[in-house]
Predicted model as a PDB file, atoms N, CA, C, CB and O in Angstrom, pLDDT in the B-factor column:
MODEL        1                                                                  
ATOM      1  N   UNK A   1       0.121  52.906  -5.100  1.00 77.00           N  
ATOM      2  CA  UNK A   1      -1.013  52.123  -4.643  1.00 77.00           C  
ATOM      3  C   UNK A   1      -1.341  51.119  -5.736  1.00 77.00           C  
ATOM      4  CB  UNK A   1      -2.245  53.032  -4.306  1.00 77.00           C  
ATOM      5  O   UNK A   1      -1.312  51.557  -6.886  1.00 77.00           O  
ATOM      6  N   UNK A   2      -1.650  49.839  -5.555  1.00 89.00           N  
ATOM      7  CA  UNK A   2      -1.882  49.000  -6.693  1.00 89.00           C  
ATOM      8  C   UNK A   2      -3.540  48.792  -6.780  1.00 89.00           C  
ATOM      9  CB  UNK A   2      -1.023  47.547  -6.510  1.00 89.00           C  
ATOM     10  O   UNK A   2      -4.558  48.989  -6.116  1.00 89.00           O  
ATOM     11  N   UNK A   3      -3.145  48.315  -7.926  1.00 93.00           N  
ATOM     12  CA  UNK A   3      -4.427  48.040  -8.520  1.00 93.00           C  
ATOM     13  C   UNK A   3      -5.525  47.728  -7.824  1.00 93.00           C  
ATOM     14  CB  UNK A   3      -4.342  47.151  -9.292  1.00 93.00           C  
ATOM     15  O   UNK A   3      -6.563  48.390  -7.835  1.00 93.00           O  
ATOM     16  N   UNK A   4      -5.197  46.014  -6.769  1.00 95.00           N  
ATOM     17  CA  UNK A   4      -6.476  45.696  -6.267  1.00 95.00           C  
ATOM     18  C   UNK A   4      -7.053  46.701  -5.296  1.00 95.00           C  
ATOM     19  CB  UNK A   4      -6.416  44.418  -5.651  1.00 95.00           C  
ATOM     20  O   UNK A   4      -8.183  46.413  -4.901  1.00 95.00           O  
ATOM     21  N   UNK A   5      -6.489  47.898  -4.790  1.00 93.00           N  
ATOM     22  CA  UNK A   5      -6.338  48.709  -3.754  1.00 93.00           C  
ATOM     23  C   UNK A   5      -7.529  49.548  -4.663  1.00 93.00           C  
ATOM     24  CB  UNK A   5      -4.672  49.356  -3.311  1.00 93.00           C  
ATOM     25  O   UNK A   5      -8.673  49.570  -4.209  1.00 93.00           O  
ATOM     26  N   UNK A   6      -7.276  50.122  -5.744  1.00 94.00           N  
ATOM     27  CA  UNK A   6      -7.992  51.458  -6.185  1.00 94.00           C  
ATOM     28  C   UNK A   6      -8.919  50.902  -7.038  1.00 94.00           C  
ATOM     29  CB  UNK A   6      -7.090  52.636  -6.928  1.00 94.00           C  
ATOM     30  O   UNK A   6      -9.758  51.615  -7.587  1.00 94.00           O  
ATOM     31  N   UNK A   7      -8.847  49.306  -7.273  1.00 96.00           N  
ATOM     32  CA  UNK A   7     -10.456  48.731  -7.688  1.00 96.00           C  
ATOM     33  C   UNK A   7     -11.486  49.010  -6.387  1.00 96.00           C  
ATOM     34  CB  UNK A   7     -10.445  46.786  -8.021  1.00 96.00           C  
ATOM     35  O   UNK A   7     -12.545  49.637  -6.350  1.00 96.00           O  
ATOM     36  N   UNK A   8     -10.644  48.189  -5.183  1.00 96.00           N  
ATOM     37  CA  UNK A   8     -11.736  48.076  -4.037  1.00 96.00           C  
ATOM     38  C   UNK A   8     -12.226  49.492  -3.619  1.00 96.00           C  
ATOM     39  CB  UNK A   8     -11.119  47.307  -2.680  1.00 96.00           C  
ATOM     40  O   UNK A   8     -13.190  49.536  -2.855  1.00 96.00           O  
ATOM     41  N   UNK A   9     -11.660  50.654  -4.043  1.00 96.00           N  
ATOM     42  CA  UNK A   9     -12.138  51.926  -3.317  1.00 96.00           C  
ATOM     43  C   UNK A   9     -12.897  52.408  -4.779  1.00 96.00           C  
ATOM     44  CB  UNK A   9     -10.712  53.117  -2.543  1.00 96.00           C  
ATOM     45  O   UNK A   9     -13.307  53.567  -4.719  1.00 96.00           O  
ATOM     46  N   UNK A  10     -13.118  51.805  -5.907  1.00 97.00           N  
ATOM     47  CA  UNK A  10     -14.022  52.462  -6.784  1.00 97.00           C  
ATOM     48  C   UNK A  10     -15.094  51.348  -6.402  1.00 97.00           C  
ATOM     49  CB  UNK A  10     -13.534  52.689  -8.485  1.00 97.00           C  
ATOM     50  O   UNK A  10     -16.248  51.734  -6.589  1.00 97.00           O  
ATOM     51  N   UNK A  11     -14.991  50.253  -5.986  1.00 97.00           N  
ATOM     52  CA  UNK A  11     -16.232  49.266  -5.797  1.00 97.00           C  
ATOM     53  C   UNK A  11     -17.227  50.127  -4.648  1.00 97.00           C  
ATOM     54  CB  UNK A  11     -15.643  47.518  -5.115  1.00 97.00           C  
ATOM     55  O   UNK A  11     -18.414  50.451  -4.657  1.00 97.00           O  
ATOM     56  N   UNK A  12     -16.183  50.301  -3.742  1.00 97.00           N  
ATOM     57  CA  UNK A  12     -16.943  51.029  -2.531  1.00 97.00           C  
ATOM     58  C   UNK A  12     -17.869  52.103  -2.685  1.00 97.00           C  
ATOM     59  CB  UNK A  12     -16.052  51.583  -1.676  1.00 97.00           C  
ATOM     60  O   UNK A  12     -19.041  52.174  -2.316  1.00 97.00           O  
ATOM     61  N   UNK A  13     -16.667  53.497  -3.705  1.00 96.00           N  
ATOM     62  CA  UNK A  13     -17.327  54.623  -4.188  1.00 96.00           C  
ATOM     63  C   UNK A  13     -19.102  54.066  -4.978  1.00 96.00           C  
ATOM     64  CB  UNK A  13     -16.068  55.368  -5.415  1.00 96.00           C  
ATOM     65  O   UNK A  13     -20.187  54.381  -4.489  1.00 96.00           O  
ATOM     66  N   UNK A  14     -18.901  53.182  -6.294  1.00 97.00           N  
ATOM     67  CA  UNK A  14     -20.103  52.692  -6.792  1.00 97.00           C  
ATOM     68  C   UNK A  14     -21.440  52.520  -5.519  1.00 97.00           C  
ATOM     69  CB  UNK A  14     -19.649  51.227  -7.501  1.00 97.00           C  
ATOM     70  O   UNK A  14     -22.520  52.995  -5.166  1.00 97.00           O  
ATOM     71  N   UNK A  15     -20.557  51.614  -5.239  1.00 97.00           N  
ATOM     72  CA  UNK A  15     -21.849  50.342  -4.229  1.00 97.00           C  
ATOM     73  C   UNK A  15     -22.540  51.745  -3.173  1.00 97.00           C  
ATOM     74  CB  UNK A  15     -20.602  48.472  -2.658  1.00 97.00           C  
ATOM     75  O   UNK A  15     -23.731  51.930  -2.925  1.00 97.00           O  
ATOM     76  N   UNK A  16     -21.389  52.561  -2.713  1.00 97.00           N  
ATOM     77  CA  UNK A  16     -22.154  53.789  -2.237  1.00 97.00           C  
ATOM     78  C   UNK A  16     -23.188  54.839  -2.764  1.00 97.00           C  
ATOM     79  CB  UNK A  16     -21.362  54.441  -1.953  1.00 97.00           C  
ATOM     80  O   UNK A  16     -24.059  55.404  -2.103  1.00 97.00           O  
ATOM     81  N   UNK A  17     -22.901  54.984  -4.125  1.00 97.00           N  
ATOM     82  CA  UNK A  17     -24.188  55.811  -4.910  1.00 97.00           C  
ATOM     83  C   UNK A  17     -25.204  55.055  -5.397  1.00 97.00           C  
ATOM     84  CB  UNK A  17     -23.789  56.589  -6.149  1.00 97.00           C  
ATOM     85  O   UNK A  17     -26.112  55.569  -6.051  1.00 97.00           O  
ATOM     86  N   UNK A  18     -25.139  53.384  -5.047  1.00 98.00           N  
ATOM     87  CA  UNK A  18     -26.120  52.706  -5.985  1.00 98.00           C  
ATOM     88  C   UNK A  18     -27.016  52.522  -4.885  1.00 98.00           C  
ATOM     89  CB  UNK A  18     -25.658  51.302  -6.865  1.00 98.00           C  
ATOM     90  O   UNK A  18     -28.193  52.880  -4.932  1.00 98.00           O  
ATOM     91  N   UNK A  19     -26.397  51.877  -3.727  1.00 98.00           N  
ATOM     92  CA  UNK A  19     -27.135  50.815  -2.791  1.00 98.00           C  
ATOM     93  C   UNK A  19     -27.311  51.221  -0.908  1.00 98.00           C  
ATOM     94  CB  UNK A  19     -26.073  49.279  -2.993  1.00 98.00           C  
ATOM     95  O   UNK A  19     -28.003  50.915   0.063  1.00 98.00           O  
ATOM     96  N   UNK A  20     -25.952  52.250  -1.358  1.00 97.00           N  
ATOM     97  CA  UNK A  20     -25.308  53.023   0.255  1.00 97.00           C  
ATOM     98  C   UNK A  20     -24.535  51.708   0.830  1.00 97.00           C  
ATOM     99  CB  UNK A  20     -26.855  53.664   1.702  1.00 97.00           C  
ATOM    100  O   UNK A  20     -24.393  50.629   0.255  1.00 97.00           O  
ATOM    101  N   UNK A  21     -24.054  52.109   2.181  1.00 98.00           N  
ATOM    102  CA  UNK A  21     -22.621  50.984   2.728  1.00 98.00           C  
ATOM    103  C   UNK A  21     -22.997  51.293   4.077  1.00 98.00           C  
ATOM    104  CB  UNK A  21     -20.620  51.424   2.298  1.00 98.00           C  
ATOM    105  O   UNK A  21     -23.492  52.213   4.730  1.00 98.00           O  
ATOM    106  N   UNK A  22     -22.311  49.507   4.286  1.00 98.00           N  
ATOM    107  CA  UNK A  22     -23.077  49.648   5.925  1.00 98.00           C  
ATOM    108  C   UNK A  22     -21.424  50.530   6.619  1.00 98.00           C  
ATOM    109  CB  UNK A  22     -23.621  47.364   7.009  1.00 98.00           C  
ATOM    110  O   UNK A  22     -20.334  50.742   6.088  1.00 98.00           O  
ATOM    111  N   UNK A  23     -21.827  50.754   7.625  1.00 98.00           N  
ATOM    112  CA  UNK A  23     -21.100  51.493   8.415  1.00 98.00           C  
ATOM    113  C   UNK A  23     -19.333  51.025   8.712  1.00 98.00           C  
ATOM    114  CB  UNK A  23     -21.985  51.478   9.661  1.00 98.00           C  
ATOM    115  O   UNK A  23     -18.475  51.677   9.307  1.00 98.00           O  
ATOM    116  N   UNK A  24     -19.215  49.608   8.023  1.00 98.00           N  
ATOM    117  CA  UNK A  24     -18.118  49.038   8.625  1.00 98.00           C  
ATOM    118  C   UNK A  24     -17.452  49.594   6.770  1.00 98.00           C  
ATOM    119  CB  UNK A  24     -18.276  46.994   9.393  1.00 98.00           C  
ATOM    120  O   UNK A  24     -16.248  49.838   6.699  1.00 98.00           O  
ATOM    121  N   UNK A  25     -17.961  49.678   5.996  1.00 98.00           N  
ATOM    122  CA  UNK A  25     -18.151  49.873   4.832  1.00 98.00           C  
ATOM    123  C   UNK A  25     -17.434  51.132   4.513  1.00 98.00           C  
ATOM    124  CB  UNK A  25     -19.463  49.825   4.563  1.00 98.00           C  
ATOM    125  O   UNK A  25     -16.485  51.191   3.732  1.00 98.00           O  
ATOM    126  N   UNK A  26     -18.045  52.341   5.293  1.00 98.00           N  
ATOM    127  CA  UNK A  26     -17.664  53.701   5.216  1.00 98.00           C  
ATOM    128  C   UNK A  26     -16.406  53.557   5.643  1.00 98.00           C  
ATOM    129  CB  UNK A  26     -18.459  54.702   5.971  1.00 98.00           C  
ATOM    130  O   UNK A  26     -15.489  53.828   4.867  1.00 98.00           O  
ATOM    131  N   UNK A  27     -16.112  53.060   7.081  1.00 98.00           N  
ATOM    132  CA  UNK A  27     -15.342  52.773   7.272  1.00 98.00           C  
ATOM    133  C   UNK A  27     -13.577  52.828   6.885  1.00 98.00           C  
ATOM    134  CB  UNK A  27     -15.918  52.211   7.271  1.00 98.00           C  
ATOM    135  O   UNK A  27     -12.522  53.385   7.189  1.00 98.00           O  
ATOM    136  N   UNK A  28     -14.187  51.798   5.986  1.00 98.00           N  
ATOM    137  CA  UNK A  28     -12.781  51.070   5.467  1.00 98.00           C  
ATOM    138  C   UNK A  28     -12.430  52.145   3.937  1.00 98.00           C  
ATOM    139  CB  UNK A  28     -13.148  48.928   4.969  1.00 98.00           C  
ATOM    140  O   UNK A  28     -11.326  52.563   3.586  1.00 98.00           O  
ATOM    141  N   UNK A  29     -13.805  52.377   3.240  1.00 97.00           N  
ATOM    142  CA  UNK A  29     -13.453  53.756   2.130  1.00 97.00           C  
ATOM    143  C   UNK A  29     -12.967  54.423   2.167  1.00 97.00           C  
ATOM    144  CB  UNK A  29     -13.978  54.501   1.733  1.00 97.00           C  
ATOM    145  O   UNK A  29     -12.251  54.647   1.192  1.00 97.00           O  
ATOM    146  N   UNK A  30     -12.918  55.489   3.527  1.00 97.00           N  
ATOM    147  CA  UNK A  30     -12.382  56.639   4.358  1.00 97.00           C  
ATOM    148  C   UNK A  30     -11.040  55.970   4.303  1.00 97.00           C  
ATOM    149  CB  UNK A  30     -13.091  56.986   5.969  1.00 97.00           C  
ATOM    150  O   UNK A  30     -10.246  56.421   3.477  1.00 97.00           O  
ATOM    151  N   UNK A  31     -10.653  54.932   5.079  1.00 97.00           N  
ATOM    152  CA  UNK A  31      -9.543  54.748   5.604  1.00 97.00           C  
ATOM    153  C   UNK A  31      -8.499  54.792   4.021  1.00 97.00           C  
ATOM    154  CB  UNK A  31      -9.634  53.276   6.618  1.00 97.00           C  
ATOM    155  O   UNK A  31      -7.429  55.384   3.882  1.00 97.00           O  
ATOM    156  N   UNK A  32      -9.203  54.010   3.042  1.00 96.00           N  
ATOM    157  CA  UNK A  32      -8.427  53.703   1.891  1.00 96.00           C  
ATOM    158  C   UNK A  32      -8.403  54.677   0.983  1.00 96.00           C  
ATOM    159  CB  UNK A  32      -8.815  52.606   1.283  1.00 96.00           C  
ATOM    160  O   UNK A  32      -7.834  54.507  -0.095  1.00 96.00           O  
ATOM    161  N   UNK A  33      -9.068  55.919   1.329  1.00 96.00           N  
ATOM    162  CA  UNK A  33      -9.268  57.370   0.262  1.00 96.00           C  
ATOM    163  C   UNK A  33      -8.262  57.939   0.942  1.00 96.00           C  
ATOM    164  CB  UNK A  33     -10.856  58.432   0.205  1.00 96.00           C  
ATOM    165  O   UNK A  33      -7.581  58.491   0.079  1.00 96.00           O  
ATOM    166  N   UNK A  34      -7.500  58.228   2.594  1.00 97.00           N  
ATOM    167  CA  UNK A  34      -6.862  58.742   3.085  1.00 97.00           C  
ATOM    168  C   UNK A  34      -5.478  57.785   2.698  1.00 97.00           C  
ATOM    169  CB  UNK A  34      -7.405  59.011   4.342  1.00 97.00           C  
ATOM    170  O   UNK A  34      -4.517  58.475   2.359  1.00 97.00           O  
ATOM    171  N   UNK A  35      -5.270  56.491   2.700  1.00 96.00           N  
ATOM    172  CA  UNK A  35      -4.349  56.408   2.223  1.00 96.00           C  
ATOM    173  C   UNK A  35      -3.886  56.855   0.878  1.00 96.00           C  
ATOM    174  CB  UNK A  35      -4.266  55.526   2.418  1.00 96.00           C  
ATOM    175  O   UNK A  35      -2.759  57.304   0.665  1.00 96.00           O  
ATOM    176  N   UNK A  36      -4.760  56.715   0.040  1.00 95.00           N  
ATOM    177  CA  UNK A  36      -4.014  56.955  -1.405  1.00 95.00           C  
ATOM    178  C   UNK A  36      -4.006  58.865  -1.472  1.00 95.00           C  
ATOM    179  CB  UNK A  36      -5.194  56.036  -3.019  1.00 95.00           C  
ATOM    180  O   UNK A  36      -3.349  59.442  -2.339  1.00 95.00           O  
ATOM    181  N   UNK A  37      -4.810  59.611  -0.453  1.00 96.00           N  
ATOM    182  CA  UNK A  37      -4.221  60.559  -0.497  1.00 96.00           C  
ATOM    183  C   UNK A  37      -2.909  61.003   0.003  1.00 96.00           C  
ATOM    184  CB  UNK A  37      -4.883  61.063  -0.221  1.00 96.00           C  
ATOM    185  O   UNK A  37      -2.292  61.955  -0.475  1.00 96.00           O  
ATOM    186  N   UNK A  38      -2.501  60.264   1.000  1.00 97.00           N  
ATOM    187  CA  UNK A  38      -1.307  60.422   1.082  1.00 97.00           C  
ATOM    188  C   UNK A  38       0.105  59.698   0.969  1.00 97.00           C  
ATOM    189  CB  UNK A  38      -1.415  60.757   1.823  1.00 97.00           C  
ATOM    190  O   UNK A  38       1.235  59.922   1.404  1.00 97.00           O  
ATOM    191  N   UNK A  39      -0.591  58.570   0.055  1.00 95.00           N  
ATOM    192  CA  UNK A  39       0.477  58.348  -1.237  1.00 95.00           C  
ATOM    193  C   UNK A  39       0.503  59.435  -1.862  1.00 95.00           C  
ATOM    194  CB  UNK A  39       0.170  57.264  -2.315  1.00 95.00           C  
ATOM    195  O   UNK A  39       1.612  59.931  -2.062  1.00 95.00           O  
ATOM    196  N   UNK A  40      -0.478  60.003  -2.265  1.00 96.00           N  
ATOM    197  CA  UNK A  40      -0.470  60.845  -3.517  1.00 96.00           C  
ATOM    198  C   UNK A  40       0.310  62.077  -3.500  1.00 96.00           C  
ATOM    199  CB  UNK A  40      -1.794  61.227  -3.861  1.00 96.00           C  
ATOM    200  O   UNK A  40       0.857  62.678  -4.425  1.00 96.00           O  
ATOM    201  N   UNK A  41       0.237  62.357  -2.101  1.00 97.00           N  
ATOM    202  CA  UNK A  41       0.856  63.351  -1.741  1.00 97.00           C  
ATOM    203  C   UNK A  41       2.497  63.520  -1.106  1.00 97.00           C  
ATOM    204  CB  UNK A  41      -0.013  63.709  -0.991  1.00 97.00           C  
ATOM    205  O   UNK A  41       3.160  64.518  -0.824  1.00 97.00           O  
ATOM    206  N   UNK A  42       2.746  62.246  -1.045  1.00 97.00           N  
ATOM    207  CA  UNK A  42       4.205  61.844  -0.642  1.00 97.00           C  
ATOM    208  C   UNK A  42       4.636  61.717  -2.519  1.00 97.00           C  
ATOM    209  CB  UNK A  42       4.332  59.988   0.609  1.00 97.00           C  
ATOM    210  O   UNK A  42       5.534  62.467  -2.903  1.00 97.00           O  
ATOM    211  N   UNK A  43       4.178  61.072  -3.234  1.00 97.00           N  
ATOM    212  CA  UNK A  43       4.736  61.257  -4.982  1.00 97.00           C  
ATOM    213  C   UNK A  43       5.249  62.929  -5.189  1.00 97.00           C  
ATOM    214  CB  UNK A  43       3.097  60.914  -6.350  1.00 97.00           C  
ATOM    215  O   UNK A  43       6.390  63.341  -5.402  1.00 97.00           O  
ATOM    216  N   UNK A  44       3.699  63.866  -5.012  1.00 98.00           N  
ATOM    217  CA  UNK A  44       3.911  64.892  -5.538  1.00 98.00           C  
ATOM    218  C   UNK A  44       5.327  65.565  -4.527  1.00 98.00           C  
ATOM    219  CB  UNK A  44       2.454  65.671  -5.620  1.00 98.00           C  
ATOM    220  O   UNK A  44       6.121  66.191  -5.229  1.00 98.00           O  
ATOM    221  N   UNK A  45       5.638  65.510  -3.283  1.00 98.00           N  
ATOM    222  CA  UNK A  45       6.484  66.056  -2.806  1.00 98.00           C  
ATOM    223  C   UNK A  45       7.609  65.569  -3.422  1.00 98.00           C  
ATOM    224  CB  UNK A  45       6.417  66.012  -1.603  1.00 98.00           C  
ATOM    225  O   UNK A  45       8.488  66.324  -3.838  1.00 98.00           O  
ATOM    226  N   UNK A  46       7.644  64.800  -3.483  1.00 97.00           N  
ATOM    227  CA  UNK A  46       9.021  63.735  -4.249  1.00 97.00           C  
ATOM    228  C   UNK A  46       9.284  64.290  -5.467  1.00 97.00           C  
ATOM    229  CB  UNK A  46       8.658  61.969  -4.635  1.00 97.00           C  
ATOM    230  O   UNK A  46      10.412  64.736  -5.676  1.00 97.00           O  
ATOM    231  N   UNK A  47       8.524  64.335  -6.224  1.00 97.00           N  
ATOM    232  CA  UNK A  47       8.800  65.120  -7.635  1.00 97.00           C  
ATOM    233  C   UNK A  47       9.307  66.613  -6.973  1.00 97.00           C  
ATOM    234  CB  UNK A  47       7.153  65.281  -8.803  1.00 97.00           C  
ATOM    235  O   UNK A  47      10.452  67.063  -7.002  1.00 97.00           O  
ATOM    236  N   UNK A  48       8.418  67.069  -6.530  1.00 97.00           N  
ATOM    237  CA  UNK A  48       8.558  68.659  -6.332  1.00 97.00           C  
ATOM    238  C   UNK A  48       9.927  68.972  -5.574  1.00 97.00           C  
ATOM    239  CB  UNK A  48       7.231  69.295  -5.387  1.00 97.00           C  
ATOM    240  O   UNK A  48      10.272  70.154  -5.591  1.00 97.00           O  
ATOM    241  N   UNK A  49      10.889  67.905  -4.798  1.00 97.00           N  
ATOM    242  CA  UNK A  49      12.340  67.730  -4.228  1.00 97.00           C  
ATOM    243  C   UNK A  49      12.883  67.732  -5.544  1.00 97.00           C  
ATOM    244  CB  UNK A  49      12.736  66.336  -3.249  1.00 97.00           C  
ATOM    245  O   UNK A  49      13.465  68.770  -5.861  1.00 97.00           O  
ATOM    246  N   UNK A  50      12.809  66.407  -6.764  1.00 96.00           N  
ATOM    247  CA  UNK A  50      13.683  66.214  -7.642  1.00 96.00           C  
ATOM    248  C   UNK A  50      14.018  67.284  -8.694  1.00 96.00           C  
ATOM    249  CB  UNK A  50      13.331  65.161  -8.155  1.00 96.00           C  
ATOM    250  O   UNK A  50      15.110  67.718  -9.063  1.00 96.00           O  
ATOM    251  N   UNK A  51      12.528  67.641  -9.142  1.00 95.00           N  
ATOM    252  CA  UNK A  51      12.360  69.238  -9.873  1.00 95.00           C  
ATOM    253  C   UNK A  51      13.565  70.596  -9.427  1.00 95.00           C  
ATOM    254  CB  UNK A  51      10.619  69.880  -9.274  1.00 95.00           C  
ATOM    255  O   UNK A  51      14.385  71.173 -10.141  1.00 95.00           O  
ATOM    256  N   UNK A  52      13.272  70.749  -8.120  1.00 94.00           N  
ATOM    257  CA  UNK A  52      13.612  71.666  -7.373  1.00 94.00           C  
ATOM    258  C   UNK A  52      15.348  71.184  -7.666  1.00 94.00           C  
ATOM    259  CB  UNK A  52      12.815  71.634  -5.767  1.00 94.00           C  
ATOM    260  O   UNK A  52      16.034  71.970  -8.319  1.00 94.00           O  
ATOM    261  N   UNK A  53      15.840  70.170  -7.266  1.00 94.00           N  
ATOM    262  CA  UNK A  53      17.489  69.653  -7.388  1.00 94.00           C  
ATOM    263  C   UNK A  53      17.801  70.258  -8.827  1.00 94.00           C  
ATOM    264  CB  UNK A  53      17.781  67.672  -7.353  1.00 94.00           C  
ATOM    265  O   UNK A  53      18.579  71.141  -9.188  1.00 94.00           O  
ATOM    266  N   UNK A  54      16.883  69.433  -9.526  1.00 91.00           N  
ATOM    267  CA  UNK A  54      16.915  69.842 -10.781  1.00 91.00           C  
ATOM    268  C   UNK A  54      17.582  71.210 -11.232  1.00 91.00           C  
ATOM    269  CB  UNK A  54      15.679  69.814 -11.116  1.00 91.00           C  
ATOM    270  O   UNK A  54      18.612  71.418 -11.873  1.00 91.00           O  
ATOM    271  N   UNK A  55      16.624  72.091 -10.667  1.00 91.00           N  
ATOM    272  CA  UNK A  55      16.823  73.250 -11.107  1.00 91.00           C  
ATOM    273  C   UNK A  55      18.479  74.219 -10.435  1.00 91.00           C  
ATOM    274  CB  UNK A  55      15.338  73.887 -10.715  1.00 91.00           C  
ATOM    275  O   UNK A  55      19.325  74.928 -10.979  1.00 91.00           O  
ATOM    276  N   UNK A  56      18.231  73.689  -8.934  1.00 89.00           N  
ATOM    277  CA  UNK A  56      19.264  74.393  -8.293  1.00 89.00           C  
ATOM    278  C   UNK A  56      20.269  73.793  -9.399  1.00 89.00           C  
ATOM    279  CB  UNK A  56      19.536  74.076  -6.556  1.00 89.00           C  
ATOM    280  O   UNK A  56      20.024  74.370 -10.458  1.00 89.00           O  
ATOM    281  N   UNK A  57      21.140  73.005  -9.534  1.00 88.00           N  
ATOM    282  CA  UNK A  57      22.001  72.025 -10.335  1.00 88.00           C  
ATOM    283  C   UNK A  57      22.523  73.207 -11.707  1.00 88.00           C  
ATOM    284  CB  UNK A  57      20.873  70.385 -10.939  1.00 88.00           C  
ATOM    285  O   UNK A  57      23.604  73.729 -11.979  1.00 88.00           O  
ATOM    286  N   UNK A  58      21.215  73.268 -12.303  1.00 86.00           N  
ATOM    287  CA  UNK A  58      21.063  73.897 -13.269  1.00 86.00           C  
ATOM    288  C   UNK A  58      21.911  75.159 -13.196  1.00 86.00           C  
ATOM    289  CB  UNK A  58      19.780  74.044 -13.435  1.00 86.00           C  
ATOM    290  O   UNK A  58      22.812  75.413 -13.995  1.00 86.00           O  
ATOM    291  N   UNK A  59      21.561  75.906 -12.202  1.00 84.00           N  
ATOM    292  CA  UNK A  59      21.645  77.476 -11.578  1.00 84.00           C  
ATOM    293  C   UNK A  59      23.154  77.275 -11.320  1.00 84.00           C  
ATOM    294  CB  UNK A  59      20.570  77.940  -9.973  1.00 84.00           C  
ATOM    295  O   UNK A  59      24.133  77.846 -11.801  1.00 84.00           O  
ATOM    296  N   UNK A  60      23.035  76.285 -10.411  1.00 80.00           N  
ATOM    297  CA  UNK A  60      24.713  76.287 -10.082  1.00 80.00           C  
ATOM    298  C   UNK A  60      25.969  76.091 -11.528  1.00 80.00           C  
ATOM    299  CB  UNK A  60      24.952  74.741  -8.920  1.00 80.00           C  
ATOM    300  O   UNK A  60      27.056  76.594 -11.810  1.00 80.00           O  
ATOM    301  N   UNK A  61      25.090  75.118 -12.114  1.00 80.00           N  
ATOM    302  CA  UNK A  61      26.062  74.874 -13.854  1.00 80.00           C  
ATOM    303  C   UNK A  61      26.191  76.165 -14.381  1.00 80.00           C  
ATOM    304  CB  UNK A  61      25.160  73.870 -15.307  1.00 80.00           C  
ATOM    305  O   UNK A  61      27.334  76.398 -14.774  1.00 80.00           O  
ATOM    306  N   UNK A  62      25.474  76.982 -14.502  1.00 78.00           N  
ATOM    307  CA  UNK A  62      25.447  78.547 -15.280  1.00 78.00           C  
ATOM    308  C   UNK A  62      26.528  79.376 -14.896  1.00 78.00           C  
ATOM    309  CB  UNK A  62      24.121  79.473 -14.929  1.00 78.00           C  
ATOM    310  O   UNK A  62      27.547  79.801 -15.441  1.00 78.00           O  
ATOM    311  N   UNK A  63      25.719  79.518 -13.239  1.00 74.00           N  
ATOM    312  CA  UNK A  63      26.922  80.546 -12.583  1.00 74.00           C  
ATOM    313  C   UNK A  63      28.774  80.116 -12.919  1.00 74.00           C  
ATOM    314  CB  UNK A  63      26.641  80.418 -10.619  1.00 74.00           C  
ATOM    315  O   UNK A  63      29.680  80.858 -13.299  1.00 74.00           O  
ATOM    316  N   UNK A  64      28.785  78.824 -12.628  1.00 69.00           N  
ATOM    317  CA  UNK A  64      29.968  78.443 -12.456  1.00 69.00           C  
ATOM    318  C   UNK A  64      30.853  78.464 -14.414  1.00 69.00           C  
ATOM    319  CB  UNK A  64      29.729  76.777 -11.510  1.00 69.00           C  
ATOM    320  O   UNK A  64      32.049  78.641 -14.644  1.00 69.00           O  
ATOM    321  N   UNK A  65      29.831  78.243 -15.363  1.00 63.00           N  
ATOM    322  CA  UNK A  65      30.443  78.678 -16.824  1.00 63.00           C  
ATOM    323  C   UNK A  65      30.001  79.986 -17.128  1.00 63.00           C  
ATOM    324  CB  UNK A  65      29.992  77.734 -18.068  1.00 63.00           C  
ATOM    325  O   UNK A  65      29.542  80.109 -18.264  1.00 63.00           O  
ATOM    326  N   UNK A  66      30.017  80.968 -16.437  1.00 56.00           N  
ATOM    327  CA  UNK A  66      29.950  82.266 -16.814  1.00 56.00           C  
ATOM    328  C   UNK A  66      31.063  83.240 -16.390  1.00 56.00           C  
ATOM    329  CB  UNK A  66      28.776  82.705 -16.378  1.00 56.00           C  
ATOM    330  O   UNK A  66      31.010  84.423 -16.728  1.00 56.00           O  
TER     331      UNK A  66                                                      
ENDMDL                                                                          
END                                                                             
């Protein structure tokens, strides 16, 4: 997620505890908190595939020099 993306959803978060947000407002926060959660959550799976290769790889190198 870039930058101008996770400025505009901390502007939102702020402007919401200072002033509150009109409804078109909530809106669009929601929409942009659900995306970067599931960016966030497509990264962590991604690691947690490469990790996992990782390791099988590993397992398989052992068995096969033993």
């Amino acid at each position: 997620m870039d930058s101008t993306k996770i400025d505009r959803i901390n502007t939102l978060h702020h402007k919401a505890q200072s002033v509150g947000l009109t409804e078109e407002e909530k809106k669009e926060l929601r929409r942009r908190q659900q995306e970067k959660a599931m960016r966030l959550q497509t990264e962590i799976d991604q690691k947690l595939k490469e990790e996992k290769e990782k390791i099988f790889k590993s397992n398989k190198n052992n068995e096969t020099s033993d």
